[in-house]
C-alpha positions as CSV (number, residue, x, y, z in Angstrom):
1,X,-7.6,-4.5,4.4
2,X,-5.9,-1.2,4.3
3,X,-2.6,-1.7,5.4
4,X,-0.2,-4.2,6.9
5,X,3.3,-4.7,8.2
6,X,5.4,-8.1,7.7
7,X,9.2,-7.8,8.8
8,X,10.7,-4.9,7.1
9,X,7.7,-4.7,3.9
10,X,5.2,-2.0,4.7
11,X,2.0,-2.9,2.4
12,X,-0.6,-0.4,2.1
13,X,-3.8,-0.7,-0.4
14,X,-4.3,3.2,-2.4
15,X,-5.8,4.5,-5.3
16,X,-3.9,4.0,-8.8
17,X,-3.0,7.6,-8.5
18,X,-1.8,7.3,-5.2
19,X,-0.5,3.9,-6.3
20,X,1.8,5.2,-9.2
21,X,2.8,7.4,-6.7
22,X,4.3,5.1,-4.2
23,X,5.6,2.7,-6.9
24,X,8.5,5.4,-7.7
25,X,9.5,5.6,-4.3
26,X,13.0,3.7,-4.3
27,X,12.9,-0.1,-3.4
28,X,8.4,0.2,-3.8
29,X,6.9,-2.8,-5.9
30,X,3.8,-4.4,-6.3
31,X,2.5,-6.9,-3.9
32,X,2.3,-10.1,-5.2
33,X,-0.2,-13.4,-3.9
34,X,2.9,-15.4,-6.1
35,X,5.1,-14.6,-8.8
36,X,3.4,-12.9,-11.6
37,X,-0.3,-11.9,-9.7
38,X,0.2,-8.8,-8.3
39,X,-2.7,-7.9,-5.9
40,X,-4.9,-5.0,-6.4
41,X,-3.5,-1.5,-5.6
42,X,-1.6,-3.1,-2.6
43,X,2.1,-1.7,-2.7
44,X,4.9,-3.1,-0.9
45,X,7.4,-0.6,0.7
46,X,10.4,-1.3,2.7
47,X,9.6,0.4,6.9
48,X,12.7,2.5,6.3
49,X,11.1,4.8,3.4
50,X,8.4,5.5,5.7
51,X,10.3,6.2,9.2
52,X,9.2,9.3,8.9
53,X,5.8,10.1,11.0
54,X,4.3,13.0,8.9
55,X,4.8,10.6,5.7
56,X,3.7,7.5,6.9
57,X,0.5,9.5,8.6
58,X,-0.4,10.9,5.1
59,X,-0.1,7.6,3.2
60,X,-2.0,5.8,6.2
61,X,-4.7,9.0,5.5
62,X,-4.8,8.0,2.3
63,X,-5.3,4.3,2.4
64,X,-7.9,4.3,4.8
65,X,-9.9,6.8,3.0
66,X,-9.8,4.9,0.1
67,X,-10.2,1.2,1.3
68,X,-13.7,2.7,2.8
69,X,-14.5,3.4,-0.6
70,X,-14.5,-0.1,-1.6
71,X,-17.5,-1.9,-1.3
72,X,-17.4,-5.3,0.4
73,X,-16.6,-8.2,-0.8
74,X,-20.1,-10.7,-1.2
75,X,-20.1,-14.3,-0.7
């Protein structure tokens, strides 16, 4: 999974750089499963910091390019 959107949290899945990145955005935070386990390089960012197209376009570049550089997942 790259990206999702739940009411007003955008989540998107990045590289750490890309990850630090988003995390000083204002009102960005790790997602977590529960309180304490934060998931991967998934960050959670409210819809209104990304209304804007050109941004939102870039970090959907991003996280696509690198959620297809994870290998999958084997039973």
């Amino acid at each position: 999974m790259a990206t999702g959107l739940f009411a007003a949290e955008w989540r998107v899945r990045v590289s750490e750089p890309d990850r630090e990145a988003l995390l000083e955005l204002p009102g960005a935070h790790p997602f977590q499963v529960m309180p304490g386990r934060d998931m991967g390089r998934y960050v959670v960012l409210r819809s209104d910091i990304v209304a804007d197209d050109a941004a939102l376009s870039g970090w959907l570049d991003r996280a696509l390019a690198f959620t297809r550089t994870v290998p999958p997942k084997t039973k």
